[in-house]
C-alpha positions as CSV (number, residue, x, y, z in Angstrom):
1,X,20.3,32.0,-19.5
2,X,18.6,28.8,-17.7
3,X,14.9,28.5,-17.3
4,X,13.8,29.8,-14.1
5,X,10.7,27.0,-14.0
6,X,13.9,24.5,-15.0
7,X,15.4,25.6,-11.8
8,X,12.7,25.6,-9.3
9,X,11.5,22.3,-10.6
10,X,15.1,20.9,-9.5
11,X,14.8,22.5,-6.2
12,X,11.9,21.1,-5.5
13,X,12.9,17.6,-6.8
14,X,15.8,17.3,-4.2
15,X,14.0,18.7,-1.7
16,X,11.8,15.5,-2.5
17,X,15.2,13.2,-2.8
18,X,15.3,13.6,1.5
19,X,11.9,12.9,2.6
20,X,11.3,9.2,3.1
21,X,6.9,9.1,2.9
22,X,5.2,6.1,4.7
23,X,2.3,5.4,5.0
24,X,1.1,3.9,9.1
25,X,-2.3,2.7,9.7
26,X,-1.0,0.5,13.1
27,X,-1.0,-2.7,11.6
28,X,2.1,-5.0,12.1
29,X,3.2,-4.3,8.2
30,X,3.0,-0.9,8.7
31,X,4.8,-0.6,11.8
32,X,7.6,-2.7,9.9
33,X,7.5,-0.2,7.3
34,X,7.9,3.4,9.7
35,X,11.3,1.1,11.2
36,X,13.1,0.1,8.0
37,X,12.1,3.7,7.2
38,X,13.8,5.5,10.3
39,X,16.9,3.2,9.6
40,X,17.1,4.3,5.9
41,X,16.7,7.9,7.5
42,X,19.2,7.5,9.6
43,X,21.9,6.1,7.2
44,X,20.6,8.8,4.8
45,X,20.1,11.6,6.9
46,X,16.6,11.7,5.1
47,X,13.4,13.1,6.8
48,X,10.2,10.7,7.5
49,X,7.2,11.6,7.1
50,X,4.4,9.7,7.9
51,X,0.8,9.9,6.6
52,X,-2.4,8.4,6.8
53,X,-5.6,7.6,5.3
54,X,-9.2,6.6,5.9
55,X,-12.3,5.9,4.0
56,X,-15.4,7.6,5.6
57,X,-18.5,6.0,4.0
58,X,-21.1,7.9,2.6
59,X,-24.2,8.1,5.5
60,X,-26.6,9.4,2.8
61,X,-26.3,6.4,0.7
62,X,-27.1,4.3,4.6
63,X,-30.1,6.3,4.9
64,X,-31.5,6.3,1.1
65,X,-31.3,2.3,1.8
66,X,-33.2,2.1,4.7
């Protein structure tokens, strides 16, 4: 009898083998990126996702050095 946690984790890795994850902060490199990304989708009939990021300082450190 297989491992049920076997199984799910092999569902959930090729669920993961058809999502194409980059990452777009509107710079020219990134833009680049999303492009090749959508033709690799295409060809692959993968999904893209996109994501992004951003560092939001600390204010209270601004203020203690004030």
């Amino acid at each position: 009898m297989p491992d049920q946690t076997t199984d799910q984790t092999t569902d959930q890795t090729t669920d993961r083998e058809h999502r194409i994850v980059v990452g777009v902060d509107g710079s020219p490199c990134s833009k680049t990126a999303l492009l090749r990304a959508m033709n690799q989708a295409r060809q692959t009939g993968a999904e893209v996702v996109e994501t992004a990021a951003a560092h939001i300082p600390n204010t209270d450190d601004a203020w203690s050095q004030s």
